[in-house]
BAVOLO-686109 format. One record per residue: residue number from 1; y, x, z of N, C-alpha, C, O in turn. Coordinates in nm, 3 decimals. Last residue first. Example, Ala and Ser with C-alpha at 12.3 -4.5 7.8 and 13.67 -1.06 7.14 Angstrom:
    nr       nyy       nxx       nzz      cayy      caxx      cazz       cyy       cxx       czz       oyy       oxx       ozz
     2    -0.225     1.285     0.708    -0.106     1.367     0.714     0.003     1.290     0.787     0.114     1.341     0.804
     1    -0.569     1.319     0.780    -0.450     1.230     0.780    -0.330     1.320     0.780    -0.332     1.424     0.846
This chain:
    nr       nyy       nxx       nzz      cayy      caxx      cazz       cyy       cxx       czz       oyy       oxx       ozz
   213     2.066     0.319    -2.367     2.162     0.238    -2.317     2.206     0.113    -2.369     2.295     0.050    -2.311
   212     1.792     0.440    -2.365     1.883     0.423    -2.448     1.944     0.271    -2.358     1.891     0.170    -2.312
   211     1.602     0.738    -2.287     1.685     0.628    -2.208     1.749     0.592    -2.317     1.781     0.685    -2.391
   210     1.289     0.891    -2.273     1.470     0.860    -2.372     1.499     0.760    -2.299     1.410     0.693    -2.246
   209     1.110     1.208    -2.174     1.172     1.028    -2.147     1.296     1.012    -2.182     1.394     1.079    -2.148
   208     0.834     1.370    -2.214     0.958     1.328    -2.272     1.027     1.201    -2.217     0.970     1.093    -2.230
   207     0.611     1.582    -2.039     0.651     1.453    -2.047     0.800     1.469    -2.119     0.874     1.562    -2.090
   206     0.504     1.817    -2.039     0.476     1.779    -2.135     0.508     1.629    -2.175     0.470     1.566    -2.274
   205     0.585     1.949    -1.764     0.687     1.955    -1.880     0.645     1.931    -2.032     0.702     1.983    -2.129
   204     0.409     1.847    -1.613     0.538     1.747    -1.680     0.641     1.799    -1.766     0.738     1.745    -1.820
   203     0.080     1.821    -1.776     0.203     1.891    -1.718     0.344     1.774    -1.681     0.361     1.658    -1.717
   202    -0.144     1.540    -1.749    -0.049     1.630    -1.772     0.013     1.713    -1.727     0.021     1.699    -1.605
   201    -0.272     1.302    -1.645    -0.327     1.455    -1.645    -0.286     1.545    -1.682    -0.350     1.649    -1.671
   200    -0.184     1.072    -1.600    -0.246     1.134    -1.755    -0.273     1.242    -1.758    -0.302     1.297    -1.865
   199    -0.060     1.064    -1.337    -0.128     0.968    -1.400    -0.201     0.999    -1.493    -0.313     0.950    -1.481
   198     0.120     1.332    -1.312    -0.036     1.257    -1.228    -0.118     1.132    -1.321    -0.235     1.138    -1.357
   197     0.275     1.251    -1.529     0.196     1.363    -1.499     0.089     1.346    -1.445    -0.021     1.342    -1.499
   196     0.414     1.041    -1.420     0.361     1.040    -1.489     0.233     1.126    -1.542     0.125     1.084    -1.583
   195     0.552     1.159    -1.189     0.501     1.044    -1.184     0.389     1.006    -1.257     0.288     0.954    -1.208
   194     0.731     1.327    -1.292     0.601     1.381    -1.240     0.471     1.341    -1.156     0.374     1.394    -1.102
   193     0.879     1.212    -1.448     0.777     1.278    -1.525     0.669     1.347    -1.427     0.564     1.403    -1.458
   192     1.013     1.082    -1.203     0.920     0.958    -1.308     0.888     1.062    -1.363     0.770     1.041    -1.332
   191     1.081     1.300    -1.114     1.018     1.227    -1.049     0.960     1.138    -1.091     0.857     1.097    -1.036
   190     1.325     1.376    -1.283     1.207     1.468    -1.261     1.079     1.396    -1.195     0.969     1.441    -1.229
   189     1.495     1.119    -1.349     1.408     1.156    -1.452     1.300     1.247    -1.388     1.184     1.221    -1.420
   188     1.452     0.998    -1.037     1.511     1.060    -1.077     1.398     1.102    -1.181     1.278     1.118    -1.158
   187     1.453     0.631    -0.948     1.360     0.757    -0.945     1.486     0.838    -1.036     1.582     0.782    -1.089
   186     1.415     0.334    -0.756     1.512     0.439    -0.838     1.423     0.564    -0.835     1.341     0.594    -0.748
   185     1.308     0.140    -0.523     1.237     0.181    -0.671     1.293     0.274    -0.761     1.219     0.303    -0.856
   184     1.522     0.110    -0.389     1.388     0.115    -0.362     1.299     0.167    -0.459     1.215     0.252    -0.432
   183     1.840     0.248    -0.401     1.773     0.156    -0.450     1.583     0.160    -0.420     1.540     0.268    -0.459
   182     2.056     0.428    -0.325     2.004     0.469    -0.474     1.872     0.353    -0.485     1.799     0.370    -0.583
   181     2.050     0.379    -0.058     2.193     0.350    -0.189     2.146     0.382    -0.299     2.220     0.353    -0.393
   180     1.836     0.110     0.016     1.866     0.236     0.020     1.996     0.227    -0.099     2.031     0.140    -0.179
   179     1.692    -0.182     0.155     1.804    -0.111     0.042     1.812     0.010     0.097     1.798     0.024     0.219
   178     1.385    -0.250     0.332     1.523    -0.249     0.338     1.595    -0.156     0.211     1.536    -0.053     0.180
   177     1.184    -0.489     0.260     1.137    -0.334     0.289     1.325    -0.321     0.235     1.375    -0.368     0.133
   176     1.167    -0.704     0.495     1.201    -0.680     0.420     1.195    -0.562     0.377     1.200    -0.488     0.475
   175     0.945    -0.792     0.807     1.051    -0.733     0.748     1.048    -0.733     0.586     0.940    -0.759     0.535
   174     0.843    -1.151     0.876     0.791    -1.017     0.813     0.930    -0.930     0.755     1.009    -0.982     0.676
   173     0.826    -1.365     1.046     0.933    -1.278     1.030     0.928    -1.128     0.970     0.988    -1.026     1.005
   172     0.441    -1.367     1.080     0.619    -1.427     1.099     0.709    -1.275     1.119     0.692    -1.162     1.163
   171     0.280    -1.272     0.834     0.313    -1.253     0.934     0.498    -1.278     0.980     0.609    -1.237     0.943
   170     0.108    -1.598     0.711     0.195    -1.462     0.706     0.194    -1.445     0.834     0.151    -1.517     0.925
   169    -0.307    -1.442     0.712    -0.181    -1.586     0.731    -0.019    -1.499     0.735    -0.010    -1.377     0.753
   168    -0.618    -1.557     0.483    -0.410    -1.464     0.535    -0.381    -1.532     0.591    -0.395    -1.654     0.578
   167    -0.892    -1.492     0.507    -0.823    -1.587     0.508    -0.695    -1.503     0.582    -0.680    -1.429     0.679
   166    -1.140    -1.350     0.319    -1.045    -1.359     0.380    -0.926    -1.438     0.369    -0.864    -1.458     0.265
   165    -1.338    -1.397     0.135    -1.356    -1.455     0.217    -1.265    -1.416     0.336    -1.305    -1.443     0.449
   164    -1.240    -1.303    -0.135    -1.195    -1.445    -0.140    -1.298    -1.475    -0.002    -1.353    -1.584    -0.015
   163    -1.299    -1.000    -0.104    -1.143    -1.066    -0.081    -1.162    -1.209    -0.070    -1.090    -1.256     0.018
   162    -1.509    -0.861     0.131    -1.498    -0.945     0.047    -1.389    -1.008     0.054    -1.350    -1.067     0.155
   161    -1.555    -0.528     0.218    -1.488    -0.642     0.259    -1.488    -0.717     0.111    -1.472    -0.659     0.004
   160    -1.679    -0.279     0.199    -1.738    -0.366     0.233    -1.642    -0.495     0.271    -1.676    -0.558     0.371
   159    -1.567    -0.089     0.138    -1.533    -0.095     0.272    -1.648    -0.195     0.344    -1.691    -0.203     0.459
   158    -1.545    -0.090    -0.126    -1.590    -0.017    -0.088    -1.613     0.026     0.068    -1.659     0.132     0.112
   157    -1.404    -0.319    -0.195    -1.575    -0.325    -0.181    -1.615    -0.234    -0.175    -1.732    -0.229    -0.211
   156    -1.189    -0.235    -0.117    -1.187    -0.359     0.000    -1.389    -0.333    -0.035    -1.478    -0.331     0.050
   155    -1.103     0.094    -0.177    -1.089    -0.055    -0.221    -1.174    -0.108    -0.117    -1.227    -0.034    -0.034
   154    -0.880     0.390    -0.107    -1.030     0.332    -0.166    -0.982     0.196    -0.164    -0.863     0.166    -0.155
   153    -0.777     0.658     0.041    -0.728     0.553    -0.045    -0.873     0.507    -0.109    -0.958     0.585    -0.152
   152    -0.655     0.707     0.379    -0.722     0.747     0.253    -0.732     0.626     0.193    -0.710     0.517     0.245
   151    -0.590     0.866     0.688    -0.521     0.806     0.567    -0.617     0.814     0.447    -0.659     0.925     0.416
   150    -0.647     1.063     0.885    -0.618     0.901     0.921    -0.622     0.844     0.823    -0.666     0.731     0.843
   149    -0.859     1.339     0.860    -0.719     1.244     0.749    -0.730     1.099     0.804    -0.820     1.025     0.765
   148    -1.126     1.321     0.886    -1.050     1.370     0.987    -0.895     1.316     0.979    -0.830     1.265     1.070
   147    -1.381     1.105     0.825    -1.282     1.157     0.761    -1.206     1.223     0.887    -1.231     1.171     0.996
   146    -1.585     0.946     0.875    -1.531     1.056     0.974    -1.490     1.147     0.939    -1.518     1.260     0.979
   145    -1.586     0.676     0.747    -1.618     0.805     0.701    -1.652     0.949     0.804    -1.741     1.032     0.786
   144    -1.568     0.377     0.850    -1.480     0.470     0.884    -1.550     0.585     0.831    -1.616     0.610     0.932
   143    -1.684     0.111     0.901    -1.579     0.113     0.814    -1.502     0.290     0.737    -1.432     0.316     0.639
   142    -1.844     0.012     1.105    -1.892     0.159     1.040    -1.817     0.175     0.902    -1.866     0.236     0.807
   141    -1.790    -0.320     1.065    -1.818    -0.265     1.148    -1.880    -0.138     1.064    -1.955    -0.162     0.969
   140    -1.530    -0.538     1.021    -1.631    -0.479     0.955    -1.677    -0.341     1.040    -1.590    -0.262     1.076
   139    -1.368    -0.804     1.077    -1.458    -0.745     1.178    -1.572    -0.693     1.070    -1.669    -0.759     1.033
   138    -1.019    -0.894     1.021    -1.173    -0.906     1.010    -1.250    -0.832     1.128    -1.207    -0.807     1.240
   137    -0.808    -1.107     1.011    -0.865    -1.035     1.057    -0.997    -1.026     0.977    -1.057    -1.104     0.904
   136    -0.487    -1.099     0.721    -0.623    -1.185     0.842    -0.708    -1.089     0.877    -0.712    -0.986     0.809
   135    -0.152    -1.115     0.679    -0.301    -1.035     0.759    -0.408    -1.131     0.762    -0.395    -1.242     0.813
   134     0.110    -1.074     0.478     0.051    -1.117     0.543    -0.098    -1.024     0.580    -0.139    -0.917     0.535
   133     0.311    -0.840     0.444     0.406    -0.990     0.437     0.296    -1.067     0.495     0.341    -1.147     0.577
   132     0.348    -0.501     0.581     0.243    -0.595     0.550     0.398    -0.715     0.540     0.512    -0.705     0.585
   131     0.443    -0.153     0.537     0.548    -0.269     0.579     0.366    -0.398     0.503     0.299    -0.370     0.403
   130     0.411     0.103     0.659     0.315     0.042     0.560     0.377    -0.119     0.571     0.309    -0.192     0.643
   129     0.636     0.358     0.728     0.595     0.233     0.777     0.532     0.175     0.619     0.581     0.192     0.508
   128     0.570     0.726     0.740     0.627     0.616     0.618     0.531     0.449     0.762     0.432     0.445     0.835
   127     0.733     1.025     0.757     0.626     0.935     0.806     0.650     0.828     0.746     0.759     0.821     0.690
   126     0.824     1.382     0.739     0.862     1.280     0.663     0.715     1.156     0.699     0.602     1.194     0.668
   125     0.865     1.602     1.054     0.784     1.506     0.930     0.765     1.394     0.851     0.690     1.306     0.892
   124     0.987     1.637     1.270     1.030     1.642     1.156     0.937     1.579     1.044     0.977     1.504     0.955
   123     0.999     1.589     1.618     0.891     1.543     1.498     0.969     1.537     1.357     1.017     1.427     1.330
   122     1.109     1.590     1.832     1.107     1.743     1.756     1.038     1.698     1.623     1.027     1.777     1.529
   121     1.003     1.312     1.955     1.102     1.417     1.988     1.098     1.533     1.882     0.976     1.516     1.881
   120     0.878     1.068     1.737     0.854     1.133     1.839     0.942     1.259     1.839     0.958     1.315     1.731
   119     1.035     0.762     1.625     1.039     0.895     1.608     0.953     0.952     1.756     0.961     0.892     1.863
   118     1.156     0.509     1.632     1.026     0.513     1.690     0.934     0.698     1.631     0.816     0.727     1.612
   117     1.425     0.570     1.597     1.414     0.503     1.731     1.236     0.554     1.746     1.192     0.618     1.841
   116     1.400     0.613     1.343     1.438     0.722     1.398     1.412     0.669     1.547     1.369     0.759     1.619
   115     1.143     0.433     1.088     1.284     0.418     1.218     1.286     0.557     1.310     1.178     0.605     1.345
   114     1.013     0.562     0.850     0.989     0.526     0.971     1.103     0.531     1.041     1.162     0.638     1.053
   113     1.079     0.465     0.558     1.044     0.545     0.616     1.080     0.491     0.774     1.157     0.400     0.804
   112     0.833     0.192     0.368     0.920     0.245     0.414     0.949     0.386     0.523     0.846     0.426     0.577
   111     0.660     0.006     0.132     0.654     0.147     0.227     0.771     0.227     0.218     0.811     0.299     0.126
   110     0.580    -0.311     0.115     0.647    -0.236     0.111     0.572    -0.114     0.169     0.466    -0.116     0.231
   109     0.377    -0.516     0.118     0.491    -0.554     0.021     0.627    -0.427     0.096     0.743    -0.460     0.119
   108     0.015    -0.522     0.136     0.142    -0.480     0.185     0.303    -0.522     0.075     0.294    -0.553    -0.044
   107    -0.136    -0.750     0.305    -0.072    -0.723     0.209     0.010    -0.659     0.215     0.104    -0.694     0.287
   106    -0.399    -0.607     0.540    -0.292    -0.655     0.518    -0.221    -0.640     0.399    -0.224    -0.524     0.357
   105    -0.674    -0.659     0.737    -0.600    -0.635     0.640    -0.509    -0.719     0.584    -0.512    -0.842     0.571
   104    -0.834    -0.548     1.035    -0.715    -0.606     0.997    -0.670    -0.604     0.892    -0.577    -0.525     0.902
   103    -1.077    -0.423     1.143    -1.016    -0.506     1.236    -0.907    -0.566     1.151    -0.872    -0.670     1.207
   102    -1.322    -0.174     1.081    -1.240    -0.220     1.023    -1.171    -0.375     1.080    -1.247    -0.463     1.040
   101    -1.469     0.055     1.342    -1.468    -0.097     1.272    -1.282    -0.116     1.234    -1.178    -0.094     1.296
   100    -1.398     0.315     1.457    -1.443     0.300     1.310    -1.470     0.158     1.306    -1.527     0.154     1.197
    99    -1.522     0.195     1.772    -1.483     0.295     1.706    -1.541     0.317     1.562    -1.659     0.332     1.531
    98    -1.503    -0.197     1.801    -1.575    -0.028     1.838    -1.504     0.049     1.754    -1.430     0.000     1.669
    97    -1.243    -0.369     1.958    -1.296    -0.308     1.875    -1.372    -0.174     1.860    -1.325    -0.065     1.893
    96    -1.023    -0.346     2.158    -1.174    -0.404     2.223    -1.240    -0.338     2.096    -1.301    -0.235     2.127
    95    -0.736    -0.381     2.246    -0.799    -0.348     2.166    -0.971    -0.318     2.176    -0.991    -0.212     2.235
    94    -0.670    -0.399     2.542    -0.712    -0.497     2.492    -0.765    -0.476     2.340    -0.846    -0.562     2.306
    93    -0.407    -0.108     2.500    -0.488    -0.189     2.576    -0.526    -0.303     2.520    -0.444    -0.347     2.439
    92    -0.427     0.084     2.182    -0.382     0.010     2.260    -0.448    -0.054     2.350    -0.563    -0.079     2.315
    91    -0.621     0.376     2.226    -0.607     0.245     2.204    -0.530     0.193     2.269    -0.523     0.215     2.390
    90    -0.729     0.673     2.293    -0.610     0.625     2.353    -0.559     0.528     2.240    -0.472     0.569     2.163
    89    -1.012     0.562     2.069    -0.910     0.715     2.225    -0.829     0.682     2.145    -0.820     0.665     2.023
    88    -1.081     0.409     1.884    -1.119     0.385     1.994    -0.980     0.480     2.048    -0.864     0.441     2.056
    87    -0.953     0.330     1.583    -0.976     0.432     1.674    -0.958     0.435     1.806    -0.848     0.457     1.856
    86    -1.026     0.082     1.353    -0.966     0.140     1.474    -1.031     0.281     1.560    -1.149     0.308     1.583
    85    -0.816     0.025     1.087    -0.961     0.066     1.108    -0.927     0.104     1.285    -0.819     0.147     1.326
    84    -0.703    -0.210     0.866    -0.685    -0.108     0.971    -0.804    -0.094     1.009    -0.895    -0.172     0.980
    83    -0.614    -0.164     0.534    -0.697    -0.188     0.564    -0.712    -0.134     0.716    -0.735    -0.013     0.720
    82    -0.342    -0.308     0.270    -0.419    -0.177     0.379    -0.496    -0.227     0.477    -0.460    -0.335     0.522
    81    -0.332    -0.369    -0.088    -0.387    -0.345     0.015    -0.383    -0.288     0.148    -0.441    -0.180     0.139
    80    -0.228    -0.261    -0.290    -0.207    -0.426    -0.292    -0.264    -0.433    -0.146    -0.220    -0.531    -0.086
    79    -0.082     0.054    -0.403    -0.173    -0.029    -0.340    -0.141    -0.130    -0.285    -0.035    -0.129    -0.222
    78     0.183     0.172    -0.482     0.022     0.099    -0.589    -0.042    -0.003    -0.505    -0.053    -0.123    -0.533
    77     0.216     0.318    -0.236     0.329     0.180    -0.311     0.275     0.082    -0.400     0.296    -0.039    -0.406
    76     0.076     0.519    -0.270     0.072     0.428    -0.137     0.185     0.266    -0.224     0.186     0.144    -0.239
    75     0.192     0.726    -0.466     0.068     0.658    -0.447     0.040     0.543    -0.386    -0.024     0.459    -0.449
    74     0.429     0.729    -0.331     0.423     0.722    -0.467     0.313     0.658    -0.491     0.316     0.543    -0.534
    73     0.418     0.829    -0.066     0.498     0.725    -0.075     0.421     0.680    -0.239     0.352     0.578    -0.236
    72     0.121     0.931     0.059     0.229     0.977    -0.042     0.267     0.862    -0.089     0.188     0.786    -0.145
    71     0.216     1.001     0.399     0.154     0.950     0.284     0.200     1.007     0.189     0.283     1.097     0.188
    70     0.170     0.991     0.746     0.219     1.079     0.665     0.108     1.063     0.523    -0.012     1.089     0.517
    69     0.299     0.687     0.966     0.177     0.803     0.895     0.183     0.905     0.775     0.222     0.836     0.681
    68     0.411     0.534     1.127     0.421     0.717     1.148     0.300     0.707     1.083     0.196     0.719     1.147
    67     0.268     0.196     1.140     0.347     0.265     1.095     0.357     0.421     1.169     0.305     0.425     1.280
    66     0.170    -0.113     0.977     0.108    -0.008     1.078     0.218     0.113     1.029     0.250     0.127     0.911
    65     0.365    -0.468     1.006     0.303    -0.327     0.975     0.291    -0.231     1.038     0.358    -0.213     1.140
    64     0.533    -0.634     1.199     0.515    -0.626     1.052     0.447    -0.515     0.985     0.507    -0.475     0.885
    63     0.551    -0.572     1.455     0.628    -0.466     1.414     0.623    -0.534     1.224     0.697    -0.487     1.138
    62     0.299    -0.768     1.530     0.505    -0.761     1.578     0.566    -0.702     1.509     0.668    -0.762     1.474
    61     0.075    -0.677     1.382     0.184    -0.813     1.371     0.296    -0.827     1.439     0.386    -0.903     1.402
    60     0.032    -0.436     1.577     0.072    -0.466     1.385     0.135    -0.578     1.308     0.212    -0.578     1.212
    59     0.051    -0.550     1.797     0.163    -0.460     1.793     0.175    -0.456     1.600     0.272    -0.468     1.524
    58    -0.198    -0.727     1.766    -0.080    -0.757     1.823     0.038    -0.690     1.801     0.137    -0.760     1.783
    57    -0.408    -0.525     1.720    -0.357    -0.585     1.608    -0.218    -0.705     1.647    -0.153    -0.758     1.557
    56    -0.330    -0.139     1.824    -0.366    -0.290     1.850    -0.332    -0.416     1.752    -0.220    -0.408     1.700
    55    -0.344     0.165     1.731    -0.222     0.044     1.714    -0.354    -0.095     1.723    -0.440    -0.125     1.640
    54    -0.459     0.371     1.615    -0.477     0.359     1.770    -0.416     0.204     1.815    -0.444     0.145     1.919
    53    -0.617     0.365     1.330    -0.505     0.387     1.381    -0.525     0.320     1.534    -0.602     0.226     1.556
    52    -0.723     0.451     0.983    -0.751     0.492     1.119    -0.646     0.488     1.245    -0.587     0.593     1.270
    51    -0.663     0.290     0.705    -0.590     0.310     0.815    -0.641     0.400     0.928    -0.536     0.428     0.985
    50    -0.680     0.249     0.310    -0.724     0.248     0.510    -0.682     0.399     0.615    -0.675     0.521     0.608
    49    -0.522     0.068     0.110    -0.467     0.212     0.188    -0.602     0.219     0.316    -0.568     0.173     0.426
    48    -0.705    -0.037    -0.153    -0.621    -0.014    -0.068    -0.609     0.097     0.005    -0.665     0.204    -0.019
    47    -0.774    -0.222    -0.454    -0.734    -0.104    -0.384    -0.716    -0.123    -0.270    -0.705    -0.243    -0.246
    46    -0.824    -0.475    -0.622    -0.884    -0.417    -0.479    -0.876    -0.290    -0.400    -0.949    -0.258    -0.307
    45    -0.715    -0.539    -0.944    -0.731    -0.454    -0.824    -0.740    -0.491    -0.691    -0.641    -0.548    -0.647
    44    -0.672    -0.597    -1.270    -0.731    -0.632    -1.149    -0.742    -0.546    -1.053    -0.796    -0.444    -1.095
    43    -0.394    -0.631    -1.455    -0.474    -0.523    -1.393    -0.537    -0.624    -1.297    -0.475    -0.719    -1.250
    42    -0.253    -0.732    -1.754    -0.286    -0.776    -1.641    -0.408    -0.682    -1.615    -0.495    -0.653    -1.697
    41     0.031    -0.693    -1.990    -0.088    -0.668    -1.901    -0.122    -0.692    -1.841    -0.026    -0.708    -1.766
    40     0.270    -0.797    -2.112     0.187    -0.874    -2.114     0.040    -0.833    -2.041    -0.052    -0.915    -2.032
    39     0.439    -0.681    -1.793     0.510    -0.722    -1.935     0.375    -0.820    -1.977     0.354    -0.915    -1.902
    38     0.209    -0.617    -1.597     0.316    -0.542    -1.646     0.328    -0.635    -1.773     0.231    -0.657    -1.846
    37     0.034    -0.785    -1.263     0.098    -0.807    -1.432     0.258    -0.723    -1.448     0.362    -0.733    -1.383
    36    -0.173    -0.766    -1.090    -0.123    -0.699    -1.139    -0.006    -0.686    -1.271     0.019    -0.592    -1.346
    35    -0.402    -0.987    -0.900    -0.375    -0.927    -1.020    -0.222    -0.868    -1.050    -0.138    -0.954    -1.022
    34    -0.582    -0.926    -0.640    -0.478    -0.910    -0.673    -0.447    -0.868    -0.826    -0.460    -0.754    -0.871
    33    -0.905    -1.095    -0.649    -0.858    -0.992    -0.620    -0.713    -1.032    -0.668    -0.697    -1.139    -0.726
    32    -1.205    -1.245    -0.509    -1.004    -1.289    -0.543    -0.958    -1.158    -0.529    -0.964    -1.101    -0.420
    31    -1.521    -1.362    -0.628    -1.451    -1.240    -0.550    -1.252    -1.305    -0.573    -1.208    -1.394    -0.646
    30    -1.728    -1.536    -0.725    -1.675    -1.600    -0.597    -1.591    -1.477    -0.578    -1.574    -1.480    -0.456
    29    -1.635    -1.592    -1.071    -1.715    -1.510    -0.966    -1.663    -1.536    -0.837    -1.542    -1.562    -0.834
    28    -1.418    -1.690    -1.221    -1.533    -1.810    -1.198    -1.656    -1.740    -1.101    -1.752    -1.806    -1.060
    27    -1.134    -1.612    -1.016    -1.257    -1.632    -1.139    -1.342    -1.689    -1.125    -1.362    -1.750    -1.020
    26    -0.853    -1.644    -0.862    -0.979    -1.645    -0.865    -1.089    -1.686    -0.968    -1.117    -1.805    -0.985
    25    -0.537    -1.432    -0.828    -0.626    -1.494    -0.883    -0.779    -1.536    -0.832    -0.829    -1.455    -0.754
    24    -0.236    -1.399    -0.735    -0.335    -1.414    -0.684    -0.429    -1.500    -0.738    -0.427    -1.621    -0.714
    23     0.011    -1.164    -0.833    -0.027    -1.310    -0.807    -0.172    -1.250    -0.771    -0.217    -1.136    -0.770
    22     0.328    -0.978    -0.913     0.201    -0.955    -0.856     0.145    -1.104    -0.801     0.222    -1.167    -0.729
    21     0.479    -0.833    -1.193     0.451    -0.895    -1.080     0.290    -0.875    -0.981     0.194    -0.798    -0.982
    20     0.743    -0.647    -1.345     0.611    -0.607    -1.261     0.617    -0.699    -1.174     0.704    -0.701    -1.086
    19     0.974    -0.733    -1.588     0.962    -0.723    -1.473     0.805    -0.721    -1.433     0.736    -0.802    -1.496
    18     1.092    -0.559    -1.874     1.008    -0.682    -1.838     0.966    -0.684    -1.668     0.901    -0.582    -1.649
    17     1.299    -0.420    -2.108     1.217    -0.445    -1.932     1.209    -0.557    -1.900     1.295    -0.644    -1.895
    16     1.220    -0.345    -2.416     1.372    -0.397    -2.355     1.298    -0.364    -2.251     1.217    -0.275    -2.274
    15     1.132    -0.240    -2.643     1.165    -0.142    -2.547     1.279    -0.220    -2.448     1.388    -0.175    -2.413
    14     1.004    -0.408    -2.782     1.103    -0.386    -2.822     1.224    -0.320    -2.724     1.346    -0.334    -2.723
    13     0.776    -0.453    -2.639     0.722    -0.419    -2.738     0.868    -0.377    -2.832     0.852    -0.322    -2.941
    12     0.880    -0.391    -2.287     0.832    -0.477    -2.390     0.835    -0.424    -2.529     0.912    -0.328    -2.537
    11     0.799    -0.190    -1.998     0.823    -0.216    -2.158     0.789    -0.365    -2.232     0.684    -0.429    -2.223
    10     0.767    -0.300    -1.674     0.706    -0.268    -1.765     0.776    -0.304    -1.939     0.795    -0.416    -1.986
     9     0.970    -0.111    -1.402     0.985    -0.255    -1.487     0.861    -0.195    -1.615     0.857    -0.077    -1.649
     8     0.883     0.117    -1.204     0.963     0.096    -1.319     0.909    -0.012    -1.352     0.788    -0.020    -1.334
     7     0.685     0.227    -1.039     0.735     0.134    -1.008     0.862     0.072    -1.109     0.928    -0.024    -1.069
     6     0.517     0.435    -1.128     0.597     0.455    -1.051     0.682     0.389    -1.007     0.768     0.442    -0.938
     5     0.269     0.351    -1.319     0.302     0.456    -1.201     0.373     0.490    -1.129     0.337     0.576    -1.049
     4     0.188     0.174    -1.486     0.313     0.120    -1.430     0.300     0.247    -1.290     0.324     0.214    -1.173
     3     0.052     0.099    -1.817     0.053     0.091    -1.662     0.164     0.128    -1.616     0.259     0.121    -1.695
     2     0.057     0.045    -2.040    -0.027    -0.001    -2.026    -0.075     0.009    -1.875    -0.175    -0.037    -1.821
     1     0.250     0.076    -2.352     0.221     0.137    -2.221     0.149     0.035    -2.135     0.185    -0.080    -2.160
């Protein structure tokens, strides 16, 4: 197996689990992307999440990440990346950035659901915090599609951002993406086959999964 869709530990060749990391490489090409390692695989990727968001880059570094946006947790968790983009109307104050310039990317090392405190009144809708560990700025300017969807998924050279000329720094006191009782990464057999599904183009009721104890 040869990827890792849903956050499960990667196989070893004697079906034991091998743990999913994540490091930081640079090639003999001036680019640094996030490599990816399942068991003996290694993925290169530049994915990320971009953002369209009213949130000032002061408030993204307090809070540790851009957060109420409606994702798909599953998808969104892949990505090594998010990318803020700003939207001029009703900006935080001092947010200065033109409308559609790309202003902030961030590693993310979690996606969580959004604190009930920072809930809007009657607002039922499942919203997810993009939890970042570090940021550096940028300044890419016509970043933005005029997509209507705040949310969409592409890569840093498609944005036009070059990884090995961004410089991180952490963000202090970066949250932890917090325990749940069934665990951050736990899935229910229906949910890893339909995990999977997406991935290979399948049904899921064409997925099988043995557990051996």
């Amino acid at each position: 197996m040869t990827c890792n869709p849903f956050g499960l530990e990667a196989p070893t060749r004697r079906w034991g689990w091998r743990p999913a990391t994540w490091a930081l490489t640079a090639g003999a090409s001036s680019s640094m992307k996030v490599r990816h390692t399942l068991g003996n695989v290694s993925i290169m990727s530049d994915e990320a999440i971009a953002i369209l968001t009213t949130e000032g880059k002061e408030r993204i570094i307090r809070h540790g990440g851009t957060q109420g946006w409606v994702i798909d947790r599953m998808v969104a968790r892949r990505k090594p990346y998010v990318v803020c983009v700003r939207r001029a109307k009703h900006a935080d104050a001092g947010s200065l950035e033109p409308d559609g310039t790309a202003f902030l990317v961030g590693r993310i090392s979690g996606i969580v659901p959004l604190a009930e405190s920072e809930r809007r009144e009657g607002d039922s809708v499942d919203r997810w915090k993009v939890v970042i560990r570090e940021y550096a700025e940028v300044e890419v300017p016509d970043a933005w599609t005029g997509s209507r969807n705040p949310v969409r998924y592409t890569t840093l050279g498609m944005l036009g951002i070059d990884p090995a000329a961004l410089d991180f720094r952490p963000v202090p006191s970066a949250p932890a993406e917090p325990a749940s009782s069934a665990g951050p990464d736990r899935l229910t057999i229906q949910e890893a086959k339909e995990a999977l599904a997406r991935t290979f183009g399948v049904s899921p009721e064409n997925i099988e999964i043995t557990i051996r104890a």
